[in-house]
C-alpha positions as protocol buffer text, in pm:
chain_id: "A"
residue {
  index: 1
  type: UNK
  ca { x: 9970 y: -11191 z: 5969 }
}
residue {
  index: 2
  type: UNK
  ca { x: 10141 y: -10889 z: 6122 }
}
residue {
  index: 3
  type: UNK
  ca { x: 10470 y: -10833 z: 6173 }
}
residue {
  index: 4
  type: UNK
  ca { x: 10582 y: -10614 z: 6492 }
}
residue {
  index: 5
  type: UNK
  ca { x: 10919 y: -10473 z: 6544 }
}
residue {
  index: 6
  type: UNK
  ca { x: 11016 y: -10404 z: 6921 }
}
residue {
  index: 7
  type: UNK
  ca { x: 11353 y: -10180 z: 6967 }
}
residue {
  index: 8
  type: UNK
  ca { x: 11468 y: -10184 z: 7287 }
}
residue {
  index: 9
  type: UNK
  ca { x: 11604 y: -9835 z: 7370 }
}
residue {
  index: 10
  type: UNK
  ca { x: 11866 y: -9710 z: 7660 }
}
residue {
  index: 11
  type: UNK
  ca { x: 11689 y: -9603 z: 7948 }
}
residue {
  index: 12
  type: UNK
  ca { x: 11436 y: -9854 z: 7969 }
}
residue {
  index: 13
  type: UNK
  ca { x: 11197 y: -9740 z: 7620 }
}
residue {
  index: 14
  type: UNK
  ca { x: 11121 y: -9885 z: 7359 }
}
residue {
  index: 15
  type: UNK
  ca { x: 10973 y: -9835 z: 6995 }
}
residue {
  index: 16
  type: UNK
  ca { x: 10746 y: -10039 z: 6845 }
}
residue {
  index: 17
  type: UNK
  ca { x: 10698 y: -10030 z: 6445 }
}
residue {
  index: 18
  type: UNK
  ca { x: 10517 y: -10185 z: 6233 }
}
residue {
  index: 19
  type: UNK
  ca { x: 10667 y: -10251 z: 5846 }
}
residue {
  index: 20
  type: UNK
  ca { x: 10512 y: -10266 z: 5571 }
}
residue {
  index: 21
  type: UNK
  ca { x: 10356 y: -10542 z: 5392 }
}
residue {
  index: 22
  type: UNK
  ca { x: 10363 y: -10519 z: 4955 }
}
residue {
  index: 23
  type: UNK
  ca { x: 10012 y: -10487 z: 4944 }
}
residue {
  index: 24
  type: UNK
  ca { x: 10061 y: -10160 z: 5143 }
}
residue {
  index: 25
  type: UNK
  ca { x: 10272 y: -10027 z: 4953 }
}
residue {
  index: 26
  type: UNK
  ca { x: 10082 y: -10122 z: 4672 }
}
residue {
  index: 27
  type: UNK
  ca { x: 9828 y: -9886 z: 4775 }
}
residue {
  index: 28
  type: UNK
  ca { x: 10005 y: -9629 z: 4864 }
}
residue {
  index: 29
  type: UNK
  ca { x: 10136 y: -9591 z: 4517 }
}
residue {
  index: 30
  type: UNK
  ca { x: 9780 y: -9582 z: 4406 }
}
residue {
  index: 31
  type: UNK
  ca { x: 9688 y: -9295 z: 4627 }
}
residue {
  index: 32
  type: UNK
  ca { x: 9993 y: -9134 z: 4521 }
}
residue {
  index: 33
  type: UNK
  ca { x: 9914 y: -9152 z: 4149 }
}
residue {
  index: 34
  type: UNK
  ca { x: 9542 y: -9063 z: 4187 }
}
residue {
  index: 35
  type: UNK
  ca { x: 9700 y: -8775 z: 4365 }
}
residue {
  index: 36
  type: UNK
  ca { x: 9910 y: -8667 z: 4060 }
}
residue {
  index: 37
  type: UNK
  ca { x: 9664 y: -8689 z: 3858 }
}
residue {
  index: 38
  type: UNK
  ca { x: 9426 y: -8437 z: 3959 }
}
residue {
  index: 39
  type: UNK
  ca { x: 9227 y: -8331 z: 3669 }
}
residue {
  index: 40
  type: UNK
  ca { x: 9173 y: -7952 z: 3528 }
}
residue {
  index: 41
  type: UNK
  ca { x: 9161 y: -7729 z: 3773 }
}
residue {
  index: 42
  type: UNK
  ca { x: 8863 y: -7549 z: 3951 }
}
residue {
  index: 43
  type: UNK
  ca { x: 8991 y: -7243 z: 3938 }
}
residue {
  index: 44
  type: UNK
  ca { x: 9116 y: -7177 z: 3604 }
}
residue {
  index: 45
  type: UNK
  ca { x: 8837 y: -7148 z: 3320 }
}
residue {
  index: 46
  type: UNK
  ca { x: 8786 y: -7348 z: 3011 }
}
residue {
  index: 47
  type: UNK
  ca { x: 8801 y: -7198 z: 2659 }
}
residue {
  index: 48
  type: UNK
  ca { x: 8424 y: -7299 z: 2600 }
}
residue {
  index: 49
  type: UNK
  ca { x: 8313 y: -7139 z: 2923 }
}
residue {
  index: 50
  type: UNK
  ca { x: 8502 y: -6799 z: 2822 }
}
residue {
  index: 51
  type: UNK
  ca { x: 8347 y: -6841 z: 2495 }
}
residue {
  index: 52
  type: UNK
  ca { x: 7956 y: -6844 z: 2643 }
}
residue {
  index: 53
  type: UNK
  ca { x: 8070 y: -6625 z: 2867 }
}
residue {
  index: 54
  type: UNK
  ca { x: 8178 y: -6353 z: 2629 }
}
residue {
  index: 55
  type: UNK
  ca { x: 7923 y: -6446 z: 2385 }
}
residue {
  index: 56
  type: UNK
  ca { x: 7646 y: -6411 z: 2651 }
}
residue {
  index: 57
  type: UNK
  ca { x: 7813 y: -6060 z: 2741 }
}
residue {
  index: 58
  type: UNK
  ca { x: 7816 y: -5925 z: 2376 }
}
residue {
  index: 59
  type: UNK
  ca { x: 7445 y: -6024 z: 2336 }
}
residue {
  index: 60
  type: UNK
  ca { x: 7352 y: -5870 z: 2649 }
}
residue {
  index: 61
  type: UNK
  ca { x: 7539 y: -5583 z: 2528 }
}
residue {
  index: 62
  type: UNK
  ca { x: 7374 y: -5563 z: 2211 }
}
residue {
  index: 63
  type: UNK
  ca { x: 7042 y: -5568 z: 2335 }
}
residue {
  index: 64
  type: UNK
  ca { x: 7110 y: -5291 z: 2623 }
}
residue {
  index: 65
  type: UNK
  ca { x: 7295 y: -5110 z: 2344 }
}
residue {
  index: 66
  type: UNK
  ca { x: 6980 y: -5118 z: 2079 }
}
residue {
  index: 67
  type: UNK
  ca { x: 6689 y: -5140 z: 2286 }
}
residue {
  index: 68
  type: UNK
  ca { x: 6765 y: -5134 z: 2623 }
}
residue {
  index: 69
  type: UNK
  ca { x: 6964 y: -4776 z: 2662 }
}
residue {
  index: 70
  type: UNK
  ca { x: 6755 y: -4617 z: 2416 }
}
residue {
  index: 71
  type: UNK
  ca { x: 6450 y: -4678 z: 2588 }
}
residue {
  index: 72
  type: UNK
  ca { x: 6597 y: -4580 z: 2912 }
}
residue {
  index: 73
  type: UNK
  ca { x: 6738 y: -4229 z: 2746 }
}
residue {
  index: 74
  type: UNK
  ca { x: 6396 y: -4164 z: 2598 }
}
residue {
  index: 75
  type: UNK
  ca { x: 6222 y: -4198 z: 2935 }
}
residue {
  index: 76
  type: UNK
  ca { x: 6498 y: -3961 z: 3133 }
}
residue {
  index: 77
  type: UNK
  ca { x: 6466 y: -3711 z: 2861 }
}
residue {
  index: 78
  type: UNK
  ca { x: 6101 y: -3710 z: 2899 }
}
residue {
  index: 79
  type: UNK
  ca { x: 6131 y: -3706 z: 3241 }
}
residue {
  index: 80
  type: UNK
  ca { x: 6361 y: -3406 z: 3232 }
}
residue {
  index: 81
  type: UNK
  ca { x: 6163 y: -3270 z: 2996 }
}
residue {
  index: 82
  type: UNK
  ca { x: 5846 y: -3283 z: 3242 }
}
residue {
  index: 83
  type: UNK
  ca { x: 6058 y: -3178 z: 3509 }
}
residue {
  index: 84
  type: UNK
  ca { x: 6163 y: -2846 z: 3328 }
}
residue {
  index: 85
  type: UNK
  ca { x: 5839 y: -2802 z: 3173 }
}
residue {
  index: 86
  type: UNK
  ca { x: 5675 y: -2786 z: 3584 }
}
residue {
  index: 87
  type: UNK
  ca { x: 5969 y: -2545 z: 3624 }
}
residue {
  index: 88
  type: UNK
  ca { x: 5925 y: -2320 z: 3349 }
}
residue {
  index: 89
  type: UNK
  ca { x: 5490 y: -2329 z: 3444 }
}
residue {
  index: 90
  type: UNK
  ca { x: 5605 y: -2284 z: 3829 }
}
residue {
  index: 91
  type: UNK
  ca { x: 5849 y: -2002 z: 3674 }
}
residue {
  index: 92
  type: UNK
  ca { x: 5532 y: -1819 z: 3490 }
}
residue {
  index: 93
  type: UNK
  ca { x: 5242 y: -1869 z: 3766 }
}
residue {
  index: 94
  type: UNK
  ca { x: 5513 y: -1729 z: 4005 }
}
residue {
  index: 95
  type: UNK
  ca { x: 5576 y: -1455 z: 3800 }
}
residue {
  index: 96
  type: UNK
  ca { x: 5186 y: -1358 z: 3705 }
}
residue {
  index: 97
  type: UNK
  ca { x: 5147 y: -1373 z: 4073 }
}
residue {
  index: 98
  type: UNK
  ca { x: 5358 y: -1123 z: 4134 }
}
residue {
  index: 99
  type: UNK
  ca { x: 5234 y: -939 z: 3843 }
}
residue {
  index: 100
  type: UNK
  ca { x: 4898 y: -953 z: 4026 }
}
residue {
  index: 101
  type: UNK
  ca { x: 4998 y: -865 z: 4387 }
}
residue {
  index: 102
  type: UNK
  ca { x: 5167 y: -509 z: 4229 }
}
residue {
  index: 103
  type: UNK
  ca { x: 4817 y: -441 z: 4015 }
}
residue {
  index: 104
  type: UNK
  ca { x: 4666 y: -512 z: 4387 }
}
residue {
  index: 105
  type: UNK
  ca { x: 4918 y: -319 z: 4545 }
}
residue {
  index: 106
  type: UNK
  ca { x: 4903 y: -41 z: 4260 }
}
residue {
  index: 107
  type: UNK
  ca { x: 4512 y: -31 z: 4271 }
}
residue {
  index: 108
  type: UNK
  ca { x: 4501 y: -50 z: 4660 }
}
residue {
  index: 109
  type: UNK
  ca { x: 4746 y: 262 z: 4697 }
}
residue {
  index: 110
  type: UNK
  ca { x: 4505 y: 413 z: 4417 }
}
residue {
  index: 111
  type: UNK
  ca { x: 4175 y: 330 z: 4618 }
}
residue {
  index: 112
  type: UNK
  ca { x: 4355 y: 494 z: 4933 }
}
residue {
  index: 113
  type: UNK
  ca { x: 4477 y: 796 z: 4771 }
}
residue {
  index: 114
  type: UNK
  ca { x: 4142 y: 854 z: 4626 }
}
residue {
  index: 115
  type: UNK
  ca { x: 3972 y: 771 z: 4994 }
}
residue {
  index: 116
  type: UNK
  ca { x: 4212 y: 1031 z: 5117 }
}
residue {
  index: 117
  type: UNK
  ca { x: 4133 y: 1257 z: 4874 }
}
residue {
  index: 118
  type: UNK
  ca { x: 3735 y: 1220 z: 4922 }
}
residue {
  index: 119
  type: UNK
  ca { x: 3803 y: 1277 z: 5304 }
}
residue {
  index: 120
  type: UNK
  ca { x: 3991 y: 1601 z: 5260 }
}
residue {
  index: 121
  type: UNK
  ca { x: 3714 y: 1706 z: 5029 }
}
residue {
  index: 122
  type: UNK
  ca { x: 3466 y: 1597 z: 5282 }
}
residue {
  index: 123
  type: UNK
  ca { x: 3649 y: 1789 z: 5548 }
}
residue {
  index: 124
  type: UNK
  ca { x: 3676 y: 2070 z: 5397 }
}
residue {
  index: 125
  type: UNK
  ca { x: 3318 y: 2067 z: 5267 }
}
residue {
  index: 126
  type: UNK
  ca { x: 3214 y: 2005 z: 5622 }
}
residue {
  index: 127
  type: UNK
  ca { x: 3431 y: 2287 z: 5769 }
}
residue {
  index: 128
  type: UNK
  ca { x: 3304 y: 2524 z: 5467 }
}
residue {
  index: 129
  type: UNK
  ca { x: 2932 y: 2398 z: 5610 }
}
residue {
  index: 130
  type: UNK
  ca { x: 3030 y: 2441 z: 5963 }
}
residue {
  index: 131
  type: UNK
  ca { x: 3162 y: 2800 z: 5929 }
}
residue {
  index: 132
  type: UNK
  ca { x: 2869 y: 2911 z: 5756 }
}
residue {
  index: 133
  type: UNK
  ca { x: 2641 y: 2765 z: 5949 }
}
residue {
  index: 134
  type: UNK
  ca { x: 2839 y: 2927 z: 6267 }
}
residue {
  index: 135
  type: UNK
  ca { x: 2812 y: 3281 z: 6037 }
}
residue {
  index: 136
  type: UNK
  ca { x: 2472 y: 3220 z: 6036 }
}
residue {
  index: 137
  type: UNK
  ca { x: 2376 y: 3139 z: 6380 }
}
residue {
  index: 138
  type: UNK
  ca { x: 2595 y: 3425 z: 6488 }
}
residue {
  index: 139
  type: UNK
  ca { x: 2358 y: 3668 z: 6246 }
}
residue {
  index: 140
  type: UNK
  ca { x: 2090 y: 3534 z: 6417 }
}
residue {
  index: 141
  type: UNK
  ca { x: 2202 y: 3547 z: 6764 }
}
residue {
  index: 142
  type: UNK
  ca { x: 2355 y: 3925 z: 6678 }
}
residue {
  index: 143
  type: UNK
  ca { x: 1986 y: 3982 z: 6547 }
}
residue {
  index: 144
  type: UNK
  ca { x: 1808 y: 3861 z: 6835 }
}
residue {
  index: 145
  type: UNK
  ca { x: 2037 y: 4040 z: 7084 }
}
residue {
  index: 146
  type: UNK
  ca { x: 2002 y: 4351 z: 6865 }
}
residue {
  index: 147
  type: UNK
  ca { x: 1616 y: 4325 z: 6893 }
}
residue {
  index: 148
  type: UNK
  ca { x: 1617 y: 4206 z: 7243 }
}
residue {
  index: 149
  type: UNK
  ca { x: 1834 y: 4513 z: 7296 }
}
residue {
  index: 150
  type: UNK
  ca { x: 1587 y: 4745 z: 7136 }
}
residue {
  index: 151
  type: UNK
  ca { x: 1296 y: 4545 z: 7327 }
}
residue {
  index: 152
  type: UNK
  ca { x: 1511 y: 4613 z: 7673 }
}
residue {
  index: 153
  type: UNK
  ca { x: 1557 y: 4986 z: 7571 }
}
residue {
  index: 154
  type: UNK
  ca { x: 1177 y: 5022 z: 7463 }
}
residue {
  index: 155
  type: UNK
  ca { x: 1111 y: 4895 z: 7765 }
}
residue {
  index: 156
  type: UNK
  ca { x: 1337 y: 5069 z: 7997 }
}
residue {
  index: 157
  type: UNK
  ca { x: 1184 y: 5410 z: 7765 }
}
residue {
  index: 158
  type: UNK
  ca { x: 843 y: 5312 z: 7867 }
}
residue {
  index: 159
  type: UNK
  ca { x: 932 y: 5232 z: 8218 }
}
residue {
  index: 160
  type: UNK
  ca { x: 1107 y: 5551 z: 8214 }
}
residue {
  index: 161
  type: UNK
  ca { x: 796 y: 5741 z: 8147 }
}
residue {
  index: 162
  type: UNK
  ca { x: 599 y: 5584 z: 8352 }
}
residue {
  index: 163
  type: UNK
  ca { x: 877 y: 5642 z: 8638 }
}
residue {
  index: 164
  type: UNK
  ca { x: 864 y: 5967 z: 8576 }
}
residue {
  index: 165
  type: UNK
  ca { x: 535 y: 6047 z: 8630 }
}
residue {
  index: 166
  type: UNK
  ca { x: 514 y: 5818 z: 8939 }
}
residue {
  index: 167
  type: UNK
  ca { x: 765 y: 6047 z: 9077 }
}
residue {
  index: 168
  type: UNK
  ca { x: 624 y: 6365 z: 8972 }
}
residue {
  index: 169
  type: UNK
  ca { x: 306 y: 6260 z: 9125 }
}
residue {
  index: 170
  type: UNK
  ca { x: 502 y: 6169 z: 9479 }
}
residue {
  index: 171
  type: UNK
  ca { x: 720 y: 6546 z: 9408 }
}
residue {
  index: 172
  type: UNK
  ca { x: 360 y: 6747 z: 9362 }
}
residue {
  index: 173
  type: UNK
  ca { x: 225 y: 6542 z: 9669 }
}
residue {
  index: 174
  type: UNK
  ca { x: 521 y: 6591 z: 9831 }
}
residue {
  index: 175
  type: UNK
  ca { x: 523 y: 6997 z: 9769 }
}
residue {
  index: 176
  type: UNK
  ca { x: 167 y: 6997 z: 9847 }
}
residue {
  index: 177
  type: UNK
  ca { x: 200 y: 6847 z: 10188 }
}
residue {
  index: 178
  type: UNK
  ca { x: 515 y: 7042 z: 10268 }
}
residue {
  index: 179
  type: UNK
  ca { x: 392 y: 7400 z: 10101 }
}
residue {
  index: 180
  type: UNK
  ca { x: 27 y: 7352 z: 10097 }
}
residue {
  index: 181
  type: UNK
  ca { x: -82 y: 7437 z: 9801 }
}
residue {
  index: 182
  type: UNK
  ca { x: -85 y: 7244 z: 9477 }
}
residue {
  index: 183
  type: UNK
  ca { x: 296 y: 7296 z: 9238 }
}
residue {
  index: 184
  type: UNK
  ca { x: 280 y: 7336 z: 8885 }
}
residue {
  index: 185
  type: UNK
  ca { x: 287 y: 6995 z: 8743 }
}
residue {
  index: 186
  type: UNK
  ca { x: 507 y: 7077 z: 8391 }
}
residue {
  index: 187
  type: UNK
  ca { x: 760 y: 7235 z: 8645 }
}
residue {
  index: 188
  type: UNK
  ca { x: 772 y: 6979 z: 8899 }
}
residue {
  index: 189
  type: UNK
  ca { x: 766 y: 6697 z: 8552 }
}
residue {
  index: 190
  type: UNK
  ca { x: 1041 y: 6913 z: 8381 }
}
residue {
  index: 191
  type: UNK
  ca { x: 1250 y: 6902 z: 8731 }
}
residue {
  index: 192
  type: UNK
  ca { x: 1194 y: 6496 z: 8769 }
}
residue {
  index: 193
  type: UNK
  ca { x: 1273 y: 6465 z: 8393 }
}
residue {
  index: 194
  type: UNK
  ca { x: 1593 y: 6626 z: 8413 }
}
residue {
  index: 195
  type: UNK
  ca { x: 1716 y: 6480 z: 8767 }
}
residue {
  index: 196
  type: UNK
  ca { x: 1653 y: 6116 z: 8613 }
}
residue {
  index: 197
  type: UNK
  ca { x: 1815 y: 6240 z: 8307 }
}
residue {
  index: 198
  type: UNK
  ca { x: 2147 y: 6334 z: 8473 }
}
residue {
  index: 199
  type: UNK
  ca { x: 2139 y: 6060 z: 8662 }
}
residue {
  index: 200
  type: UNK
  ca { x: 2127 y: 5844 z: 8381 }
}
């Protein structure tokens, strides 16, 4: 059975309640206990939990200490070790390779001076050649003129001559057919030599 409670208020309201019956309040003082008593809480940790906790931790420790780390340091150190080797190797090809490109550079300057040198020498050898090859043409060419000179004179001698006594022939004709009677031919000769001599 339920009890209701009707208040009249001013103003025309009113409030309705209902009270409350034992077994109500019965149960509210079991929610209220079960409230109290709560249990251990969630957030604070037990001993035995901290205890596998920590006892979890130091083995963990342990083993990253003695076998883990070690292990770990041994392969960075060889790996550092590798590393620095491929430097120090990098270091020494580098270097021979420069070594190598000064021999080139050493023996190519060499191989040009030397080509250098063997073209002067050429040059000069050439020039030397040239100059007495030139001498010698010249010779020949003075020769030649020289003798084709002589040839030209022995000619112009011999034409001379012959000159000569063409004209003294056309002087004694001449005489003859002017004077009538025959000239002496040394005198008239003598007289042609001499005029062509003076006008030479």
């Amino acid at each position: 059975m339920i009890t209701v409670h009707v208040t009249q208020l001013g103003a025309g309201g009113f409030e309705i309640s209902f009270p409350q019956t034992a077994g109500d309040e019965a149960t509210e003082d079991a929610a209220a206990h079960e409230e109290a008593d709560e249990g251990p809480s969630p957030i604070a940790p037990e001993l035995k939990e901290l205890a596998w906790g920590f006892g979890a931790f130091f083995v963990f420790f342990i083993l990253m200490r003695i076998w883990l780390f070690p292990k770990v340091r041994k392969g960075m150190e060889a790996r550092y070790g590798l590393i620095r080797g491929e430097h120090e190797n990098a270091d020494s090809i580098r270097a021979a390779a420069n070594r190598d490109v000064a021999e080139y550079q050493a023996a190519l300057a060499e191989v040009r001076a030397e080509a250098t040198a063997r073209i002067d020498a050429a040059r000069a050898q050439h020039e030397q050649v040239r100059a007495e090859r030139l001498a010698e043409v010249n010779g020949q060419i003075a020769e030649r003129r020289a003798a084709a000179a002589a040839e030209a004179e022995a000619a112009h001698a011999a034409a001379r001559g012959q000159i000569e006594v063409a004209v003294a022939d056309v002087a004694s004709r001449a005489a003859h057919l002017t004077v009538g009677r025959e000239p002496d031919s040394n005198t008239v000769r003598q007289a042609v030599t001499e005029a062509m001599g003076g006008g030479s």
